[in-house]
C-alpha positions, 0 to 999 in steps of 0.5 A: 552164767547169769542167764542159766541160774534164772533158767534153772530158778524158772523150772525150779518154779516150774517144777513147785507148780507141778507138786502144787497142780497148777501147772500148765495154767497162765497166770495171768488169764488162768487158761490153759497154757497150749502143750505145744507152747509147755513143750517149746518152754517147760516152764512157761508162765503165761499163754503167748498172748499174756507174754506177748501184751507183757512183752509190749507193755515192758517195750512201751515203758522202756522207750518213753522218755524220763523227764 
């Protein structure tokens, strides 16, 4: 249940994106997000290299050891 209101809050995003003109932008780089990405998933923030160093950066946090 959770995961589909977090679905639901990432096209409601998506959606204001498109009313404001930036849809379809990374927002991390500012390039073009590819339409073959956008068609996969719609909403869609970032190019699959930013998600793909967020995701890594995100893994590397999470296995380091707490002192």
């Amino acid at each position: 249940m959770e995961s589909q209101r977090t679905e639901l809050r990432l096209i409601d995003a998506a959606l204001a994106r498109m009313d404001a003109g930036n849809c379809g932008e990374c927002v991390d780089c500012g390039e073009p997000i590819p339409r073959e990405r956008l068609e996969a998933l719609p909403f869609a923030i970032r190019c699959a290299t930013d998600q793909a160093l967020l995701e890594r950066e995100r893994a590397g946090r999470s296995s380091a050891p707490t002192l």
